[in-house]
C-alpha positions in Angstrom: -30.1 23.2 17.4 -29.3 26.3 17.4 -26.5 25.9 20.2 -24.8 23.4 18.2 -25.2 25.5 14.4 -22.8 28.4 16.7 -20.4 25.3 17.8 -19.9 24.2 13.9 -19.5 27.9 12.8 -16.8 28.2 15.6 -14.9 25.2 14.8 -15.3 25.6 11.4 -14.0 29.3 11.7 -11.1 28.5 13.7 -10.3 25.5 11.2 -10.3 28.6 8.5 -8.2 31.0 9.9 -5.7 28.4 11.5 -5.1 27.2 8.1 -4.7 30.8 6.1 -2.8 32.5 9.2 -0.1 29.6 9.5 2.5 32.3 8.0 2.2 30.0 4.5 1.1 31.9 1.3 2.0 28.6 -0.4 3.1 28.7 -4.5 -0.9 28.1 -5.5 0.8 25.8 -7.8 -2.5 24.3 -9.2 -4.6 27.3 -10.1 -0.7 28.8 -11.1 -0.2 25.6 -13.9 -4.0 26.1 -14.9 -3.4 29.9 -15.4 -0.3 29.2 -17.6 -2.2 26.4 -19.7 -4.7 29.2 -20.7 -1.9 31.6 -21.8 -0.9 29.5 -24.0 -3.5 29.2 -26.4 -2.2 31.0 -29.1 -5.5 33.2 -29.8 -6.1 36.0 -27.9 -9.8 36.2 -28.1 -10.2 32.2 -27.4 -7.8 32.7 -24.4 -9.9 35.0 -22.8 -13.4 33.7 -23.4 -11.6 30.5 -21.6 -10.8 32.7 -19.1 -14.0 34.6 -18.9 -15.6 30.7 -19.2 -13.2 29.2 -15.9 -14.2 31.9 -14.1 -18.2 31.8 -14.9 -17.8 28.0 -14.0 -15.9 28.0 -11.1 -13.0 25.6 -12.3 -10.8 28.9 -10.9 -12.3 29.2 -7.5 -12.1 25.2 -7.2 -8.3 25.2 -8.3 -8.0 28.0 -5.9 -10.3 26.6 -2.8 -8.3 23.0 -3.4 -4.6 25.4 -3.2 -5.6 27.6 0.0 -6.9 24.2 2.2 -5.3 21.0 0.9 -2.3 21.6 -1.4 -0.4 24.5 0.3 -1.2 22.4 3.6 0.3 19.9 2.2 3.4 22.1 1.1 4.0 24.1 4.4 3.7 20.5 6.4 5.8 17.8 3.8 8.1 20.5 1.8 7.0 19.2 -1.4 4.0 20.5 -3.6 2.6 17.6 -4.8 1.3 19.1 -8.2 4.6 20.6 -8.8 5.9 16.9 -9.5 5.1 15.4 -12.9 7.1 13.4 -15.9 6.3 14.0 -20.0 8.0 12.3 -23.0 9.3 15.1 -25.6 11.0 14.0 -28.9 14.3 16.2 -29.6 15.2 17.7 -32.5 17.4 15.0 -33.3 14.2 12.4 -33.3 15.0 10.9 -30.0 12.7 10.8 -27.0 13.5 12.3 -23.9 11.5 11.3 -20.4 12.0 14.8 -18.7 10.6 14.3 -14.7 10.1 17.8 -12.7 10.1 18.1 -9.3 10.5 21.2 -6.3 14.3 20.7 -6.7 14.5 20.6 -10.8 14.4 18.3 -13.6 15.7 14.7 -14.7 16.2 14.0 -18.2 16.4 10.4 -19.7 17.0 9.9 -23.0 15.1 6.8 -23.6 17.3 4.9 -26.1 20.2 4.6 -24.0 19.0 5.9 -20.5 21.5 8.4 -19.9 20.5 10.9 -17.4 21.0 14.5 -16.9 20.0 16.1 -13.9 18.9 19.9 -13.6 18.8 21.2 -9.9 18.0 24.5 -8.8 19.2 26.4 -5.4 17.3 29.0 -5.1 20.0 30.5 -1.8 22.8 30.6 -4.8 20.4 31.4 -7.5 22.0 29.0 -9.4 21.0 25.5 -11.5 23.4 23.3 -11.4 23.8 20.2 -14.1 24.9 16.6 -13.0 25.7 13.7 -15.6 27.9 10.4 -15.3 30.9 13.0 -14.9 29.7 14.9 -12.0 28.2 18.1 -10.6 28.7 21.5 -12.0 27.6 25.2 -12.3 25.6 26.0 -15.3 24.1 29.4 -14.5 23.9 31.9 -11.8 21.7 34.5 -11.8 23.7 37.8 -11.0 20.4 40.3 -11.2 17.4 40.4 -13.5 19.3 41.1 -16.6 22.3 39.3 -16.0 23.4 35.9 -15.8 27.2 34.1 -15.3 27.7 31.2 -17.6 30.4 29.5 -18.7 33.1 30.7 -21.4 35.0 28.3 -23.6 38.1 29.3 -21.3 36.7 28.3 -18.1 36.1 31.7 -16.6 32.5 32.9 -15.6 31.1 35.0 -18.4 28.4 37.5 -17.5 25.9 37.7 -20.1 22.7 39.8 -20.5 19.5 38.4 -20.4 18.6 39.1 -24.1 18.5 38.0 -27.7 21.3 39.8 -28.5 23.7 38.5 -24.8 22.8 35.2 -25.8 24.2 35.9 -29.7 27.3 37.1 -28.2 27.7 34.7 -25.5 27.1 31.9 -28.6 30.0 33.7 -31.0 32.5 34.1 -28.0 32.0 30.2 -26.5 32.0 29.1 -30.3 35.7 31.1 -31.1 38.9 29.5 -30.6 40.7 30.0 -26.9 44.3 29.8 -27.6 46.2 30.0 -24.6 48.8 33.0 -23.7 52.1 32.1 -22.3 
């Protein structure tokens, strides 16, 4: 009996360790998406008796367990997080719905009426999403650092703007002016 309890821990040790020391941290996307559902309860005090509550029942160490031995196995082996994919319904400003589907690469938009799709994709060796319709492919952002971004100006050269309120309030006055061309 207790021959065989050593052989289990054994296995069941090398089973641990072969798992956490395959060189894959993994994205913890599932215990990440459950964090960022708490922070955005709009109460300060209720978001951190939830928190206080996940963590007294152990819905985090679950999330957690279920990241370190399944998902992020599943990641480092297939390339694709499976909780990372997921599709939800948003209504626009302008009353229509929109089917928005995420996945590891970015985001496909439908508008529902019509079915005209725009497609977000993210490269994370150009640090750059770019946006695809019926039209074609093209750049819509690059970050340059972590307070700067290259958009496009109304003249069709790369503007850098900074990552703030008031970058985007001039980046929104100088596409929205008139571009008259110099000869």
């Amino acid at each position: 009996m207790r021959k065989h309890f050593k052989s289990v821990a054994a296995i069941l040790a090398a089973t641990f360790i072969g798992l956490t020391a395959s060189s894959c941290i993994g994205s913890f996307a599932l215990t990440n998406k459950l964090l960022s559902w708490n922070r955005q309860i709009d109460s300060k005090f209720v978001n951190e008796l939830v928190f206080i509550a996940f963590w007294i029942l152990p819905v985090y160490e679950v999330s957690g367990l279920a990241d370190l031995l399944v998902i992020n196995s599943i990641e480092f082996w297939s390339g694709n997080n499976p909780v990372v994919a997921s599709s939800k319904t948003v209504t626009g400003t302008d009353g229509q719905k929109y089917l928005v589907e995420s996945d590891a690469d970015g985001y496909t938009i439908t508008t529902e009426a019509t079915g005209e799709m725009v497609r977000l994709d993210y490269s994370a060796e150009d640090r750059a999403w770019d946006v695809t319709t019926a039209n074609g492919t093209s750049r819509l952002m690059t970050f340059v650092d972590d307070t700067h971004v290259a958009l496009p100006a109304a003249d069709g050269r790369q503007a850098i703007v900074e990552v703030s309120a008031e970058g985007l309030m001039a980046y929104r006055a100088e596409s929205a002016a008139p571009v008259f061309a110099l000869r």
